[in-house]
BALOBA-1460 file (C-alpha; in Angstrom, 3 decimals):
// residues 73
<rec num="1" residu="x" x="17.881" y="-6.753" z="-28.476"/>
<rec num="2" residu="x" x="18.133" y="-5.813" z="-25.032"/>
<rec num="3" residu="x" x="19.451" y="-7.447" z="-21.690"/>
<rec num="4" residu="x" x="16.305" y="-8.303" z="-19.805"/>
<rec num="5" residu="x" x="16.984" y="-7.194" z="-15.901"/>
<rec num="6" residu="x" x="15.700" y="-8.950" z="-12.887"/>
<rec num="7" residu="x" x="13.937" y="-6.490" z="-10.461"/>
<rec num="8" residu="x" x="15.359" y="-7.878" z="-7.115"/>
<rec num="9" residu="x" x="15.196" y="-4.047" z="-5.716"/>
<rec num="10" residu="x" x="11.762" y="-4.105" z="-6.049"/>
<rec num="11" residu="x" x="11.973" y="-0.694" z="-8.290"/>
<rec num="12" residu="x" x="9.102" y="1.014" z="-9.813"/>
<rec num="13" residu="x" x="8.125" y="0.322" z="-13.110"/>
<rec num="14" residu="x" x="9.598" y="4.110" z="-14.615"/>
<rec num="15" residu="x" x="12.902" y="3.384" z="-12.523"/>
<rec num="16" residu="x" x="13.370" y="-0.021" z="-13.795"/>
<rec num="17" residu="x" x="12.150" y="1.022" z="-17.536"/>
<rec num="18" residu="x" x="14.603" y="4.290" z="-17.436"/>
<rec num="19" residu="x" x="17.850" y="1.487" z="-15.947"/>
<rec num="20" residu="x" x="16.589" y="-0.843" z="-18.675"/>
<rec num="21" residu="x" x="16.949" y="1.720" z="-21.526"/>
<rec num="22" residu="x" x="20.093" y="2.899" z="-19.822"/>
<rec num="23" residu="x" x="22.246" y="-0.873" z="-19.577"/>
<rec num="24" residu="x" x="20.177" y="-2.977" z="-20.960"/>
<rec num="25" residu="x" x="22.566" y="-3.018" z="-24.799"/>
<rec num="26" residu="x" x="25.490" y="-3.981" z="-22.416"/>
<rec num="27" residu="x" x="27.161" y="-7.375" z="-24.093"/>
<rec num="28" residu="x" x="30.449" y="-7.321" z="-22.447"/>
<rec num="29" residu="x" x="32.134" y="-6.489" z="-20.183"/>
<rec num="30" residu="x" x="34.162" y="-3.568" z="-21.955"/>
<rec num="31" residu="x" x="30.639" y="-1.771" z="-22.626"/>
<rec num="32" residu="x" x="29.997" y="-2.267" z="-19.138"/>
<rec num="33" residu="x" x="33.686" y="0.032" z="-17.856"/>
<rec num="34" residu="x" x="32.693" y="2.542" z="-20.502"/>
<rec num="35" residu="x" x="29.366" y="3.319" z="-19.569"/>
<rec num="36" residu="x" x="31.128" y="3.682" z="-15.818"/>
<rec num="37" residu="x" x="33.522" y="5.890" z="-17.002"/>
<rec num="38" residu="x" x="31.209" y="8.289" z="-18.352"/>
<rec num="39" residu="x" x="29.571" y="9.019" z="-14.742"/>
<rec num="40" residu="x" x="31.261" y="11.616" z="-12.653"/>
<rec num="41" residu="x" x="32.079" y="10.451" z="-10.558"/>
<rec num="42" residu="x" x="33.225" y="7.444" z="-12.008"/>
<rec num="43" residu="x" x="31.187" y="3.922" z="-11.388"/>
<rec num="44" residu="x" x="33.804" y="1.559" z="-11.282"/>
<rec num="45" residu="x" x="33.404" y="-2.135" z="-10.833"/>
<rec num="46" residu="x" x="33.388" y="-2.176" z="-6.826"/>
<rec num="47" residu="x" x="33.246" y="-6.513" z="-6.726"/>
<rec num="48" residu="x" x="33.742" y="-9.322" z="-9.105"/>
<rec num="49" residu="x" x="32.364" y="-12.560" z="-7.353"/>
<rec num="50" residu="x" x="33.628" y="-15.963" z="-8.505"/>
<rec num="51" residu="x" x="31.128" y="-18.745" z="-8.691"/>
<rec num="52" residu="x" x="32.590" y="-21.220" z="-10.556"/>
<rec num="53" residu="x" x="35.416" y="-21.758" z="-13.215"/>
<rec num="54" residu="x" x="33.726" y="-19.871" z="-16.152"/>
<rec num="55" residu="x" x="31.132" y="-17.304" z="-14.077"/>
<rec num="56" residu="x" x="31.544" y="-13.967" z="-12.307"/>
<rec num="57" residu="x" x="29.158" y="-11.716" z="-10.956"/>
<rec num="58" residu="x" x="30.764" y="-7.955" z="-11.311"/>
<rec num="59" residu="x" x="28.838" y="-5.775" z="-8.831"/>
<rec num="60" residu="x" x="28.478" y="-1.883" z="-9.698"/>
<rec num="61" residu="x" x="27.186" y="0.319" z="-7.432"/>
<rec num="62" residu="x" x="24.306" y="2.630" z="-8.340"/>
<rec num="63" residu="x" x="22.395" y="5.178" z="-5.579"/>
<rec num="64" residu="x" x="22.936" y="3.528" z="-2.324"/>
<rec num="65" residu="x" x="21.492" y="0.596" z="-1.146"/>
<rec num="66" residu="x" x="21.180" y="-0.428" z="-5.168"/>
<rec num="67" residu="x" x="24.017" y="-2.786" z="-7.729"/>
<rec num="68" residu="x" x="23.963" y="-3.800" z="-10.481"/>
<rec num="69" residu="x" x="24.939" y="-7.302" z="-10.751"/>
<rec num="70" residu="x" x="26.005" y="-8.564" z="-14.128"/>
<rec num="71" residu="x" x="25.937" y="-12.397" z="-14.590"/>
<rec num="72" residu="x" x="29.613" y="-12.689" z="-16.629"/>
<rec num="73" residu="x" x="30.597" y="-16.476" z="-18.450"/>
């Protein structure tokens, strides 16, 4: 089953349905730096964003302005 996203960029329903078919099976983390890998060049985790003892947000860049912001626990 996949990921749902949350549209905060506001992107068009083709965009958002072509990201969501693209990330949406990520689980962990590890699936996350793989699918990164395969880019060239390389989307690397740029951020990882503490906000509390068990949660992270890791930030990956896409086109410019746009992240991706996973929700990690």
């Amino acid at each position: 089953m996949p990921i749902p996203l949350s549209n905060r960029a506001r992107l068009d329903d083709a965009r958002l349905a072509r990201l969501a078919a693209e990330v949406g099976g990520h689980t962990t983390l590890e699936q996350v730096l793989r699918w990164g890998l395969g880019y060239n060049p390389v989307r690397r985790v740029e951020e990882i964003v503490t906000q509390d003892e068990y949660t992270h947000d890791v930030l990956v860049p896409l086109a410019p302005p746009f992240y991706l912001a996973y929700d990690v626990s």
